[in-house]
C-alpha positions in Angstrom: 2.5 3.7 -29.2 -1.3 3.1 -29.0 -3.6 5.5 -26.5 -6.6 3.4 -25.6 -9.7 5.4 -23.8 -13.2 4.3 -24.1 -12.5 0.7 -24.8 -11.1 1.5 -28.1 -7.8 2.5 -29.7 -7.9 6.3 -30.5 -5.7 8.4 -32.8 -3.3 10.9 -31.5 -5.1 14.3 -31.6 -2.4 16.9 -29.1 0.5 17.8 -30.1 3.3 17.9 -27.1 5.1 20.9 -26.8 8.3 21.1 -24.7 9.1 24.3 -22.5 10.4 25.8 -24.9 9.8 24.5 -28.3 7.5 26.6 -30.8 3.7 26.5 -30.2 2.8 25.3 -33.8 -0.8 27.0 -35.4 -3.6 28.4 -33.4 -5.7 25.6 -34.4 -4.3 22.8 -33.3 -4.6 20.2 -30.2 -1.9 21.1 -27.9 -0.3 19.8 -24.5 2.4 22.0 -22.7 4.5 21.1 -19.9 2.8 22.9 -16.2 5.6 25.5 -15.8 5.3 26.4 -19.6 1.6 26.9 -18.7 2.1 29.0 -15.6 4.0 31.4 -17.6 2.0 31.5 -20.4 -1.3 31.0 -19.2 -2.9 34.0 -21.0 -2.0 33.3 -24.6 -2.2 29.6 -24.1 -6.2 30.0 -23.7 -6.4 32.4 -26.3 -5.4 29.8 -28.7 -8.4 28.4 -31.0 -7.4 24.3 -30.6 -7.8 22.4 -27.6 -5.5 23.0 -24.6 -3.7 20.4 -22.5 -1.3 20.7 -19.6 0.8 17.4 -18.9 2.2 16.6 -15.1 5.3 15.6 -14.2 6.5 14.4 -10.7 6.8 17.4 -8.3 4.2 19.7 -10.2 1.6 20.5 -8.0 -2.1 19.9 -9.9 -3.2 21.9 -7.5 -1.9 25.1 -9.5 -4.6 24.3 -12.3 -7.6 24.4 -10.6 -9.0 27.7 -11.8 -8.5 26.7 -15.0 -9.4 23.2 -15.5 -12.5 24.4 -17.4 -10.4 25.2 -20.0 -8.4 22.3 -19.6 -9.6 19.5 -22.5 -7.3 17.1 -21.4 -4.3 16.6 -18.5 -1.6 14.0 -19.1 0.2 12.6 -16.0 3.8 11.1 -16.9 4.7 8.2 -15.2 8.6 7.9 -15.9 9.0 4.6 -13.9 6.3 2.2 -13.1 7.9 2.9 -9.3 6.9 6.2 -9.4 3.7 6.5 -7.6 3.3 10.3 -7.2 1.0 10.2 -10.7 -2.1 7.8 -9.1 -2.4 11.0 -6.3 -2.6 13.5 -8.5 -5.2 11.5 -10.6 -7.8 11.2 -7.3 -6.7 14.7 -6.5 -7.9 16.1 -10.8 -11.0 14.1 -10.1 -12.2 13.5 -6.8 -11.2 16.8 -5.4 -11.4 19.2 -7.8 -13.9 17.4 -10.0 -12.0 17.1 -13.4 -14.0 15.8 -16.4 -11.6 16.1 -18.9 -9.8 12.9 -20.2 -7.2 12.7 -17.5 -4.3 10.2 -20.0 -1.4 8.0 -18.1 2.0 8.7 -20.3 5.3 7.4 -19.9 6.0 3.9 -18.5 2.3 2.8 -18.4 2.6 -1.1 -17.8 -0.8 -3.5 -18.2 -0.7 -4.1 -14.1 -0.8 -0.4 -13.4 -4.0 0.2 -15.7 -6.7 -1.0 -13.5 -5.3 0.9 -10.3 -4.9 4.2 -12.7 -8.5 3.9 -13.2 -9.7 3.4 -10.4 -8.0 6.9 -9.6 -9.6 8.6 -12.4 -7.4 7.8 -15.4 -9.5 7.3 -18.6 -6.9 6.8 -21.0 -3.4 5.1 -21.6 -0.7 6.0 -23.5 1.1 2.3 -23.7 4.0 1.4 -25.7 2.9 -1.5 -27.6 0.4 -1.9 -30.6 -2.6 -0.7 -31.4 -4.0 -4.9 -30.8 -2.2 -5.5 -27.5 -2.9 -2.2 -26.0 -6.6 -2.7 -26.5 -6.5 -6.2 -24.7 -4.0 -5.5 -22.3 -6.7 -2.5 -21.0 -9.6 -5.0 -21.3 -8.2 -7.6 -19.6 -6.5 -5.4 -16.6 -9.9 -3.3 -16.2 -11.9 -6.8 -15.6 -9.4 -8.5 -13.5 -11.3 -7.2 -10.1 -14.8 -7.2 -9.6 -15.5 -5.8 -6.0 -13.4 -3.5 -4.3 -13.0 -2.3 -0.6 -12.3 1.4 -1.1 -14.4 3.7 -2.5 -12.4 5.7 -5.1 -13.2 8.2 -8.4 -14.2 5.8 -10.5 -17.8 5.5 -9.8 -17.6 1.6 -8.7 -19.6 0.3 -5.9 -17.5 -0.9 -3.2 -18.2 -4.1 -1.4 -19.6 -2.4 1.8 -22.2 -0.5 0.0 -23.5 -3.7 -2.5 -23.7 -5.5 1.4 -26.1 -3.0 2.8 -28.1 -2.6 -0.5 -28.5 -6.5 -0.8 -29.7 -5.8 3.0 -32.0 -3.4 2.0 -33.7 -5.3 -1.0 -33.8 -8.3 1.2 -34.3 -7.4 4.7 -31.6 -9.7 5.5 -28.3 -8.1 7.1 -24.5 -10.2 6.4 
């Protein structure tokens, strides 16, 4: 499996805990499940690593935002590529409760899914492929579009707004 944020392949820095597996040293990178989180919330933060909470269809992300602060990184799992329940909670992380933190796709993360994750906030990509495909497959899907018609998390221009300022630098209207 090869995660691929920032236009490169990165090593795998969390650990994944289940909801009840054993929480492994103090120090270390760690993702719990939401539920596990919940109930543990306190000595989770007290921890000295990094702390992660992964999604899964029907957790509400809502129930993290006083603490996504604290929060270095938030996988969503995406068990099927039908499941589409994942790309709202990515535009709900970013564009309504402002998440910064690396906001990583997990599961069944296919190379035609990767452009519309990002454009809902996703940064990263856990795909099941090499460390060589995964890195092209998320460069070519992130340059397949060039103008878009929404306006979303990402930070893009949308084709309305490159109209009027065209308009504006040219006095010209479309």
């Amino acid at each position: 499996m090869a995660i691929v944020k920032n236009d490169s392949v990165i090593e795998q820095e969390w650990i994944t805990v289940d909801a009840e597996g054993d929480l492994p040293a103090s120090d270390e990178n760690l993702i719990v499940p939401l539920a596990r989180f919940k109930d543990q919330r306190d000595d989770l933060i007290g921890r000295n690593g990094g702390l992660g909470v992964q999604l899964n269809p029907g957790d509400a992300p809502e129930d993290l935002a006083d603490d996504l602060d604290r929060l270095s990184i938030i996988t969503v799992n995406f068990p099927a590529y039908t499941d589409g329940r994942g790309y709202s909670y990515g535009r709900v992380l970013r564009e309504r409760m402002g998440f910064k933190g690396e906001l990583r796709a997990i599961g069944d993360v296919l190379r035609d899914q990767v452009l519309y994750m990002h454009r809902c906030g996703f940064d990263s990509y856990d795909l099941n492929v090499d460390d060589e495909t995964a890195l092209t497959k998320v460069r070519a899907a992130l340059k397949e579009m060039s103008v878009y018609y929404q306006p979303t998390g990402d930070g893009r221009m949308t084709a309305g707004s490159l109209r009027e300022r065209r308009a504006n630098a040219t006095g010209k209207t479309f």
